[in-house]
C-alpha positions in Angstrom: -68.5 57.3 -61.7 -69.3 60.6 -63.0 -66.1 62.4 -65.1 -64.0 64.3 -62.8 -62.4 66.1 -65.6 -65.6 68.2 -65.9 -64.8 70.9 -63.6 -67.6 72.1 -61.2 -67.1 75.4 -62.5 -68.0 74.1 -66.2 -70.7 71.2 -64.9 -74.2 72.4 -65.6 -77.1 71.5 -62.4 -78.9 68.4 -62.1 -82.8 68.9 -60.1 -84.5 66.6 -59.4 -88.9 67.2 -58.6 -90.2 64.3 -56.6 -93.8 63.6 -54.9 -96.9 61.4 -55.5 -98.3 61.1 -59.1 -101.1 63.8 -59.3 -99.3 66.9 -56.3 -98.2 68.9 -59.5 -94.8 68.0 -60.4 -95.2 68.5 -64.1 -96.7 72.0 -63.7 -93.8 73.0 -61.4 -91.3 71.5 -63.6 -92.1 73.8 -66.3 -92.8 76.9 -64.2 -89.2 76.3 -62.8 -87.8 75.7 -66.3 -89.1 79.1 -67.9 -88.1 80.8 -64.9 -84.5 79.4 -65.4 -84.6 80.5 -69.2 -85.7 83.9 -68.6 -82.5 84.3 -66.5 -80.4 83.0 -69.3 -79.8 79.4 -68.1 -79.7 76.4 -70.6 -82.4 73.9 -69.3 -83.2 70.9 -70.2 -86.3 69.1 -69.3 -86.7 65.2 -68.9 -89.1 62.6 -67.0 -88.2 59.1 -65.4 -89.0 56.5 -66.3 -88.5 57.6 -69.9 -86.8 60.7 -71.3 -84.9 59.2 -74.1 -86.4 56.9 -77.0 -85.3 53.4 -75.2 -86.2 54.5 -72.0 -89.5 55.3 -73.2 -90.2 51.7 -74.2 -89.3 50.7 -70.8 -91.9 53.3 -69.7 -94.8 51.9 -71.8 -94.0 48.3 -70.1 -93.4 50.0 -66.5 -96.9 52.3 -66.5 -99.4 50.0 -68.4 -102.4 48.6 -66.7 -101.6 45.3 -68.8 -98.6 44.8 -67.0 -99.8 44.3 -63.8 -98.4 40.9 -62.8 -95.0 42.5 -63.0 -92.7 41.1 -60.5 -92.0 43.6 -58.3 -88.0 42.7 -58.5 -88.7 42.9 -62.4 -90.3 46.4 -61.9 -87.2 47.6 -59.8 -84.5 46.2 -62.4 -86.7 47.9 -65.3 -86.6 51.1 -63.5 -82.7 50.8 -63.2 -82.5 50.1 -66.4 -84.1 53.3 -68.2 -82.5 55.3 -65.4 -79.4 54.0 -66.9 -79.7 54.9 -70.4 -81.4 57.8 -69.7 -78.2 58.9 -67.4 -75.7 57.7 -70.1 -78.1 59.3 -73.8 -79.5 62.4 -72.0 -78.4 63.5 -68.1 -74.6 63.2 -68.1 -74.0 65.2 -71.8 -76.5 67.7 -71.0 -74.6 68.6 -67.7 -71.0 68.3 -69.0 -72.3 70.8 -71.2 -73.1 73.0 -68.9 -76.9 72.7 -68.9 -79.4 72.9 -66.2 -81.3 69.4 -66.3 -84.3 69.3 -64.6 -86.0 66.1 -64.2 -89.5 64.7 -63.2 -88.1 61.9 -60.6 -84.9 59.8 -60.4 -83.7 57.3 -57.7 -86.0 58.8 -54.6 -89.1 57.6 -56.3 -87.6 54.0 -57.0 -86.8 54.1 -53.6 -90.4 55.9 -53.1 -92.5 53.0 -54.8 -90.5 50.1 -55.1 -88.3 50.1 -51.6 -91.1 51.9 -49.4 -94.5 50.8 -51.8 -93.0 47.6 -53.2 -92.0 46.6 -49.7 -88.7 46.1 -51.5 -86.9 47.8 -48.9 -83.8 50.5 -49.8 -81.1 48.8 -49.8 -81.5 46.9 -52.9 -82.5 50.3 -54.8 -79.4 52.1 -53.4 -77.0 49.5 -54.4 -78.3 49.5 -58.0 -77.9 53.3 -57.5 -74.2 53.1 -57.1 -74.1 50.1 -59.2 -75.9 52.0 -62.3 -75.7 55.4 -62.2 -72.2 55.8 -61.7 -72.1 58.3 -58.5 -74.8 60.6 -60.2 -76.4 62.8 -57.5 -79.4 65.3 -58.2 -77.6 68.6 -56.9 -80.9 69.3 -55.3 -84.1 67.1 -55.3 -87.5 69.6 -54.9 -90.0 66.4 -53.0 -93.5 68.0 -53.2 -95.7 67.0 -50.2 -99.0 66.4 -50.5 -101.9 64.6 -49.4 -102.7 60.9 -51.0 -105.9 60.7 -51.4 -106.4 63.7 -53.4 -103.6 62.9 -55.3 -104.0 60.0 -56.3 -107.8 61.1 -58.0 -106.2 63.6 -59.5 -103.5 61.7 -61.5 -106.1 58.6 -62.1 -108.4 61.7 -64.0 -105.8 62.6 -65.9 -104.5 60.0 -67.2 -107.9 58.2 -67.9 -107.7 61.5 -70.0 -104.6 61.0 -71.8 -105.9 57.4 -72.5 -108.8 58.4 -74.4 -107.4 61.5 -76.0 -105.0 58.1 -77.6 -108.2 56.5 -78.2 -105.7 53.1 -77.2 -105.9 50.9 -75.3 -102.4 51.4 -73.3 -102.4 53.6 -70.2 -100.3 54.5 -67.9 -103.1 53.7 -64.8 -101.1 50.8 -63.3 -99.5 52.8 -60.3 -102.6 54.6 -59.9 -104.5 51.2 -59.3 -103.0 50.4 -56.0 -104.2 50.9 -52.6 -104.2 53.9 -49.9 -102.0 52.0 -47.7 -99.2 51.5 -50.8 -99.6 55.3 -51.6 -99.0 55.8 -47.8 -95.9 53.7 -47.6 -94.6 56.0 -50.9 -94.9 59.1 -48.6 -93.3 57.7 -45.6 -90.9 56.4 -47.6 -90.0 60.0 -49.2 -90.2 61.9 -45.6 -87.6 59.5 -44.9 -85.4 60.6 -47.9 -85.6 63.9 -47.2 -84.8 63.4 -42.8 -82.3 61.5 -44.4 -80.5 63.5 -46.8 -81.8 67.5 -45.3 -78.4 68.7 -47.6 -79.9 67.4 -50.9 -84.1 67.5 -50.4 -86.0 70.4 -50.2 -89.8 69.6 -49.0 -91.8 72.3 -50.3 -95.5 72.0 -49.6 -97.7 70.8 -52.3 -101.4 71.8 -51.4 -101.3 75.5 -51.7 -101.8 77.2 -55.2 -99.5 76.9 -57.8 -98.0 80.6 -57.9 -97.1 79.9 -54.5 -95.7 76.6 -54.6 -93.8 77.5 -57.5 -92.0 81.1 -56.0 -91.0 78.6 -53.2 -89.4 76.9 -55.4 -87.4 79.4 -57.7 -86.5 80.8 -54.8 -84.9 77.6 -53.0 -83.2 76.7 -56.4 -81.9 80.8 -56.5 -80.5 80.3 -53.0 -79.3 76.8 -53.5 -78.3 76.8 -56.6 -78.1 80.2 -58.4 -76.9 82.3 -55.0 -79.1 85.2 -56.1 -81.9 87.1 -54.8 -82.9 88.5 -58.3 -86.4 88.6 -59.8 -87.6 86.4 -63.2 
């Protein structure tokens, strides 16, 4: 479980961005991030799965094309397991030192892809949750709506990008290469989440432009978060 001792006055603020691969979560991420800093706030930015130099590893296996006979139990216990050094090397010190840590997905999207996707169901990715992330809760999870289809092209340009700006042959295309109907079960699955849990998830609407999308935000995370109306 998390440390008690860490008072909430002292404990920094964990958000959480969530959505399809490709609606813009990256962008937003560091929109929200220099908005925080202008205002003074100590942010730190991370991305699941990954974020730390093990968890990273675990990424390369996770996101590679060449990986696609991956077990889709052995997918669920390989996202637990860089969510749990990534919680234990990165989240937990960065908030009990007062930071702002905003991260590009946590549990939601295992429950997203794997339990909604993966057919896996929720349970399972819930119990692991309690079972592996000691009682860790995003203080506010952002879940950015948007359509699939368009989506979906848009991350599968970009990291066919990535891939040959590496000149490698690794990618991180393997999500990418599923079907409509798994990308629909991901979003079902995350409207669920957020009917679910209405005090943690904010669904902010990810087709409009991106200066609107992210005022939306800053302001959801001023009223939620910051309890102030002021301009950054």
């Amino acid at each position: 479980m998390y440390d008690a001792s860490v008072s909430a006055r002292k404990r920094g603020k964990f958000i959480t961005i969530e959505g399809l691969d490709g609606c813009g979560k990256s962008t937003q991420l560091k929109k929200l991030a220099r908005a925080l800093q202008s205002q003074g706030v100590e942010v730190v930015m991370t991305r699941e799965p990954g974020g730390t130099p093990v968890a990273e590893k675990i990424r390369a296996v996770l996101l590679d094309s060449r990986t696609s006979g991956l077990s889709p139990w052995a997918e669920l216990a390989l996202m637990f397991a860089s969510r749990a050094q990534h919680i234990a090397e990165l989240i937990l010190p960065a908030l009990d030192a007062g930071k702002f840590v905003i991260c590009d997905r946590f549990t939601d999207s295992s429950e997203a892809y794997q339990g909604g996707g993966r057919r896996l169901g929720s349970g399972p990715v819930l119990q692991l949750h309690r079972t592996l992330c000691r009682g860790l809760q995003p203080d506010l999870t952002i879940l950015m709506d948007s359509d699939v289809a368009s989506s979906v092209e848009r991350a599968r340009r970009r990291n066919d990008a990535a891939s040959g700006k590496k000149k490698s042959r690794a990618d991180e295309n393997r999500f990418e290469q599923e079907s409509r109907k798994f990308f629909e079960r991901v979003r079902h699955a995350y409207l669920e989440i957020a009917r679910r849990e209405p005090q943690r998830v904010v669904l902010v609407d990810a087709r409009r432009s991106i200066g609107v999308v992210h005022a939306e935000i800053l302001a959801i995370v001023r009223q939620r978060l910051l309890h102030s109306g002021k301009g950054a």
